[in-house]
C-alpha positions in Angstrom: -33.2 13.3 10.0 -30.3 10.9 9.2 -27.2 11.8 8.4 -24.6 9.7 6.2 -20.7 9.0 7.5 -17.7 7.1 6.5 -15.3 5.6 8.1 -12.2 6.0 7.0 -8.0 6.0 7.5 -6.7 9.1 6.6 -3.0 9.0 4.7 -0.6 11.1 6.1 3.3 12.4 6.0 4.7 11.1 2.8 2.3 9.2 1.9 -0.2 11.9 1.5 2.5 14.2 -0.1 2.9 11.5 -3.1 -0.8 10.1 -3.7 -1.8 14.2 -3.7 0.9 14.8 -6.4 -0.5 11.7 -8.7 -4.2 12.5 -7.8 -3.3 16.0 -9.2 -1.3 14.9 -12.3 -4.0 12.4 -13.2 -6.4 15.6 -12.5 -4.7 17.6 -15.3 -4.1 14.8 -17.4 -8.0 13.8 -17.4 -9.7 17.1 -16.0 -11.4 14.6 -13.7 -11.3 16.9 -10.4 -14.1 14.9 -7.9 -10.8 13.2 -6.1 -9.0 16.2 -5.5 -12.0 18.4 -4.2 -14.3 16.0 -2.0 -11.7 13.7 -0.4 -8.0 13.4 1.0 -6.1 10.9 0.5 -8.0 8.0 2.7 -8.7 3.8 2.9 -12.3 2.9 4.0 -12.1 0.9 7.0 -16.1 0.1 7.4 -19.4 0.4 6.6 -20.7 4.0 6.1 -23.5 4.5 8.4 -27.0 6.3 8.5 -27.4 7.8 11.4 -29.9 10.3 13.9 -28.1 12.8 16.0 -29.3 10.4 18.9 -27.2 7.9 17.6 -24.4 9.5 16.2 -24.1 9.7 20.6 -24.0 6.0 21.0 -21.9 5.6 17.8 -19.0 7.9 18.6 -18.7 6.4 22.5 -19.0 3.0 21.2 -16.3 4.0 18.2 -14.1 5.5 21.1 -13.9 2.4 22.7 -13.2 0.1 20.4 -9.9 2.3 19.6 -8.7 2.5 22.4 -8.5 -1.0 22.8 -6.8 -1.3 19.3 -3.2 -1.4 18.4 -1.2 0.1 15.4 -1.4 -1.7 12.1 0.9 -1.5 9.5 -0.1 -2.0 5.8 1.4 -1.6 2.1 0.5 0.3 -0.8 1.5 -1.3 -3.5 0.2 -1.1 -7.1 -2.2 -0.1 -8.8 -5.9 -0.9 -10.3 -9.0 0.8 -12.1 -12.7 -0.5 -12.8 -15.1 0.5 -15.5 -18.2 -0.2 -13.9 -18.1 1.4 -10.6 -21.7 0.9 -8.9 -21.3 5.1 -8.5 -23.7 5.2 -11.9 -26.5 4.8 -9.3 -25.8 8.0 -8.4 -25.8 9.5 -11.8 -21.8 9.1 -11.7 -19.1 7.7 -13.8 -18.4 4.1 -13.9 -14.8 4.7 -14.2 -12.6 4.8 -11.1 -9.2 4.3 -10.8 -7.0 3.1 -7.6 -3.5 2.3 -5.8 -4.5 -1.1 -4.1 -4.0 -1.9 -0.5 -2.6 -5.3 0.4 -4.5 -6.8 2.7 -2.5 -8.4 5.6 -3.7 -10.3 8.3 -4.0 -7.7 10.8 -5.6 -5.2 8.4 -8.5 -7.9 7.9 -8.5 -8.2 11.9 -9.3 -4.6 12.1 -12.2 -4.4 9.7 -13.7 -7.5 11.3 -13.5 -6.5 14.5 -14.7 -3.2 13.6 -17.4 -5.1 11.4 -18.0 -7.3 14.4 -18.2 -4.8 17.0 -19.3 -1.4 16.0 -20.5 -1.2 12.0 -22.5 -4.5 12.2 -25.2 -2.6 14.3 -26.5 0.4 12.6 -27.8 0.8 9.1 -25.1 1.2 6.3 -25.8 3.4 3.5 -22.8 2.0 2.2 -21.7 -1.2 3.0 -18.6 -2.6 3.3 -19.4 -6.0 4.6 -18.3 -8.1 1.4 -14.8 -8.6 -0.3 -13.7 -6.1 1.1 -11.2 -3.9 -0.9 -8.9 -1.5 0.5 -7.8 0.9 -1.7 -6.8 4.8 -2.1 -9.0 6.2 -4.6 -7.1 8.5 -7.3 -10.1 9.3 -9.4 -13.7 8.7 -9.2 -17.1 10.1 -10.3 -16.1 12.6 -12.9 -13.1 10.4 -15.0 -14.4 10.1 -18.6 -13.5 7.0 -20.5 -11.0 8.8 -22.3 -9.5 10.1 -18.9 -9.5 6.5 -17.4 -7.7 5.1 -20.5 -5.5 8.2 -20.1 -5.1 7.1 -16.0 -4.5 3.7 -16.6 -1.6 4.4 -19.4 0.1 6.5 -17.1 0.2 4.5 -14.1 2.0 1.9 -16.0 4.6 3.8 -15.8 4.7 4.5 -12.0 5.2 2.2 -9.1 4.5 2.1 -5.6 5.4 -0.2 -2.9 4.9 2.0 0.5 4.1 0.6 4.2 2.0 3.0 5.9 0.6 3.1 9.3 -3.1 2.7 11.0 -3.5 4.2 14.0 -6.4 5.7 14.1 -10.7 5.7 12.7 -12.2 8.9 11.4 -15.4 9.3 11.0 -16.4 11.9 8.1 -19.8 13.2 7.3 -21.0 12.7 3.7 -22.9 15.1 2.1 -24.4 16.5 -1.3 -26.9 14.8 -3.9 -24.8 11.7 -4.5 -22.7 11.6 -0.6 -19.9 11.8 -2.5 -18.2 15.0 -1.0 -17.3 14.9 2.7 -15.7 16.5 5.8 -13.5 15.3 8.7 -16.6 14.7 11.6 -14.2 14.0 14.2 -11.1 11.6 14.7 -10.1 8.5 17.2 -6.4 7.3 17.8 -6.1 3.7 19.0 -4.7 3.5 22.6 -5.9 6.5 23.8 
């Protein structure tokens, strides 16, 4: 049987401190609570693939690799975005989603190619990442109402961010339940090493 992963760049330090604090105050504000209980503070870095146990094997050695070969990447947060028709309703979710953005710099779009290129490119996706890619750190998702997303976007007007954070490593997390939407840390790779 198949199993479905991420992959992902999981915030940290600061970073994680302050998008927890707004995840949470947009939890209480909307009572949307799907961000706050099924993720941490992440970016998706490529294709989420399907995979056997047999080639989760392959996978991870060939994920392994292509870290170590990579090189720190520096990015920005900065701003701040929401959609009202998220392609989650094929799940049975909400189409409402709101976002910080990621700025997408040339080495950030290096990465995902290369990772595109090299590792994602060769098993099946059940969710693909391939086109226009968007970086972004999801604040809520799945369970924001349309009154909560109205309430999101009114009080991120009021808030700014303009952070540089650091990529320096790919972590692969399994994703599970009905809809794949709630997941846990599979394992972790740090570039260089």
């Amino acid at each position: 049987m198949k199993k479905a992963y991420s992959l992902i760049v999981n915030l940290s330090g600061q970073q994680y401190k302050n998008i927890r604090s707004l995840q949470k105050e947009i939890s209480v504000l909307t009572n949307a609570r799907r961000s706050m209980e099924d993720w941490l503070p992440h970016i998706t870095i490529g294709d989420g693939p399907l995979l056997s146990e047999e080639e989760m094997i392959i996978y991870e050695k060939t994920l392994e690799e292509f870290c170590r070969t990579q090189k720190k990447v520096t990015a920005k947060l900065k701003g701040f975005t929401g959609i009202d028709n998220w392609k989650g309703t094929e799940l049975g979710l909400s189409p409402y989603v709101v976002w910080i953005d990621v700025e997408v710099n040339e080495y950030l779009k290096n990465l995902f190619e290369k990772l595109r290129d090299n590792v994602t490119s060769k098993y099946e996706a059940w969710l693909p990442r391939t086109i226009n890619y968007t970086p972004h750190v999801t604040l809520a998702f799945a369970d924001l109402t349309k009154e909560g997303y109205e309430k999101s976007l009114e009080l991120l007007k009021t808030k700014v961010i303009d952070e540089e954070f650091v990529i320096d490593n790919i972590t692969i997390v399994e994703c599970y339940g009905e809809d794949k939407m709630t997941s846990v840390e599979y394992k972790r790779f740090y570039f260089g090493s």
